[in-house]
C-alpha positions in Angstrom: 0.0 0.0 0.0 1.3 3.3 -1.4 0.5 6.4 0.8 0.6 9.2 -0.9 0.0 13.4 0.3 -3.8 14.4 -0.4 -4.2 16.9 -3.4 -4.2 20.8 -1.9 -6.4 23.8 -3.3 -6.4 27.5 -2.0 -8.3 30.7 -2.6 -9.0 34.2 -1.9 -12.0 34.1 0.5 -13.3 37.6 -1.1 -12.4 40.0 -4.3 -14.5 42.8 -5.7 -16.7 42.3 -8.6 -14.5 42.7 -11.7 -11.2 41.6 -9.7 -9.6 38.9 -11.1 -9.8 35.4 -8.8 -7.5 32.2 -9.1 -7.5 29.0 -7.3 -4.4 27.0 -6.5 -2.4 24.3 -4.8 -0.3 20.8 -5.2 -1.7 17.6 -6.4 1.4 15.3 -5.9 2.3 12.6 -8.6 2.6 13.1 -12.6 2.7 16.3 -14.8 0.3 17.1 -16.8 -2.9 15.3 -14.9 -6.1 17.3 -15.5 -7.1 19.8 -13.2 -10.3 21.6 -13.2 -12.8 24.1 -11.5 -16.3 23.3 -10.8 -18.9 25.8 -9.4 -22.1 24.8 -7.5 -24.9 26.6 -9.9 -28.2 25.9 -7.7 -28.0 22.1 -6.4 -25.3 21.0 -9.5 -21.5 20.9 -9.5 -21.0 23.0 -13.2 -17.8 22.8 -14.6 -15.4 25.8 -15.3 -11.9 26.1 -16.4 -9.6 23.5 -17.3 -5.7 22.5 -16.5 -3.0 20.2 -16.2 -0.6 20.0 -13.4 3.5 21.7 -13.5 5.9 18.9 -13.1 5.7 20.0 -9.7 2.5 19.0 -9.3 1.3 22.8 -8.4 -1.5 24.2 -10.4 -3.3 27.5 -11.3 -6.5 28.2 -12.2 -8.9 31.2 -12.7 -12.2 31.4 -11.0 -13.9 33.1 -13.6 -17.7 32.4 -12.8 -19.5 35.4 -11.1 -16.7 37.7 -11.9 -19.2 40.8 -12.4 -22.1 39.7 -9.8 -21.9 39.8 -6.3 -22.3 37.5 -4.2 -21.3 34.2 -2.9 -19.7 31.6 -5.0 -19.0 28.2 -3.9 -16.1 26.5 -5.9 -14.4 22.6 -5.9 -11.3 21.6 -7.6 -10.8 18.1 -9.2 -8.0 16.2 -9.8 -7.8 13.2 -12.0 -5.3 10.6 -10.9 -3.4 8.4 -13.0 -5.5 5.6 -12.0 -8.5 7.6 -13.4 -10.0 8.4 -9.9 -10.7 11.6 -9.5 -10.3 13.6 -6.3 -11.7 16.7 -4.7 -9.3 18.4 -2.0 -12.2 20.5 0.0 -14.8 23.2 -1.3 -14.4 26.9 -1.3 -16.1 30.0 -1.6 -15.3 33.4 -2.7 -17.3 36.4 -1.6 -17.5 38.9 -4.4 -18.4 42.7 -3.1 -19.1 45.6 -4.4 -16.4 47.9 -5.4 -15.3 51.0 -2.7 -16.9 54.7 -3.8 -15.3 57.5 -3.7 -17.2 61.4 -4.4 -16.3 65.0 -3.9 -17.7 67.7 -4.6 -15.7 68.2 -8.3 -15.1 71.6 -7.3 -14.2 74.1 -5.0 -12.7 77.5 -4.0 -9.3 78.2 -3.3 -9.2 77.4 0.5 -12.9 76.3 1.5 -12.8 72.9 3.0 -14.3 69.9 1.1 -14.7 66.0 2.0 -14.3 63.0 -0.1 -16.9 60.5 1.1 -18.3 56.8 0.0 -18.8 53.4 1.3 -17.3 50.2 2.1 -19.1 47.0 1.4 -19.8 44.8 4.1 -21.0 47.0 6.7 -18.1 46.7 9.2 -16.0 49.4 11.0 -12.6 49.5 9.1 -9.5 52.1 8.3 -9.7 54.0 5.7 -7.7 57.0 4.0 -7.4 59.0 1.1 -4.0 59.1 -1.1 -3.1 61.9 -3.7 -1.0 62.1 -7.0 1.8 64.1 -7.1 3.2 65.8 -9.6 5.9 63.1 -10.3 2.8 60.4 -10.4 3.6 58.4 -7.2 0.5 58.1 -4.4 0.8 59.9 -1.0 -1.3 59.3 1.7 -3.2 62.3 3.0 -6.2 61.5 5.1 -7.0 58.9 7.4 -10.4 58.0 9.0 -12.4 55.2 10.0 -15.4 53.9 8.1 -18.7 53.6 10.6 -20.6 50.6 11.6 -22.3 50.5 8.0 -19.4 51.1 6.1 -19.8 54.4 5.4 -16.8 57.1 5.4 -16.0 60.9 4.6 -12.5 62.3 4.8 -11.3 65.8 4.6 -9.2 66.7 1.5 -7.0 69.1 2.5 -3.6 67.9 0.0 -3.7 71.0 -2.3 -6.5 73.3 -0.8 -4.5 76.7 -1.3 -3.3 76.8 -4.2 -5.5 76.4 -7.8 -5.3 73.2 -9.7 -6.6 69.3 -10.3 -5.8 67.1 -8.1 -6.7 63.5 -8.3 -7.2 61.4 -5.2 -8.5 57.8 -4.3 -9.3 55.8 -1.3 -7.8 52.5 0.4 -9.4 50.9 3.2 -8.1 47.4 4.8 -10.5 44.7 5.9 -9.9 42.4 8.8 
């Protein structure tokens, strides 16, 4: 009797809708065995993308389904052995959220205060904070705030306030 390491698949437990989403991991043994993605659609497994295993045995695959919808999705990797059996490592999901906002008010005097405001998905207190092109096109951080219990946020922008121009800004938060 042959004991040989279980197959392994990983994930990003959640992405924003349009965000790109790949599942990987190890199935020890042969190159090139088939790999694939299944989603559950309703009560059925559905299948998804398709792939063969590094002579490593690692593997890489997009989750592609439910890229623009949000949502929960849950996904299942197979493995084919050589001996034709195929193999399931463990289930996954992915949460897909909507993307952050960001608004201001477009314009303003020279010197009157303004806010950038928006919301975070998921309803949850987190840090947030505003960053600001420079002139020599690297981010800055400016601003930093805290979203509140539904995930909603406004920050002063202050980064250029005196004197007249465009400035372009965007905000970050990080979620537990």
């Amino acid at each position: 009797l042959a004991r040989k390491p279980r197959p392994t698949a990983h994930a990003a437990k959640t992405k924003f809708i349009g965000q790109g989403a790949n599942t990987w991991g190890t199935a020890p043994g042969p190159a090139n065995r088939p790999v694939w993605t299944e989603v559950l659609l309703g009560s059925r497994w559905s299948m998804s993308q398709r792939g063969t295993t590094q002579p490593d045995g690692s593997f890489v695959l997009p989750l592609t389904s439910g890229i623009n919808t949000t949502g929960t999705w849950k996904y299942r990797v197979g493995v084919q052995e050589a001996s034709g059996q195929r193999i399931y490592p463990t289930t996954m999901s992915l949460e897909r959220l909507p993307r952050p906002t960001l608004s201001t008010a477009g314009r303003v005097a020279i010197g009157a205060k303004t806010n950038g405001w928006g919301h975070f998905p998921r309803g949850a207190r987190i840090p947030v904070w505003t960053e600001v092109r420079l002139p020599n096109g690297t981010w800055s951080r400016s601003q930093t705030s805290t979203t509140n219990s539904s995930g909603f946020y406004a920050i002063p922008l202050t980064y250029g306030a005196t004197p007249p121009g465009t400035y372009q800004y965007r905000v970050a938060g990080r979620y537990p």
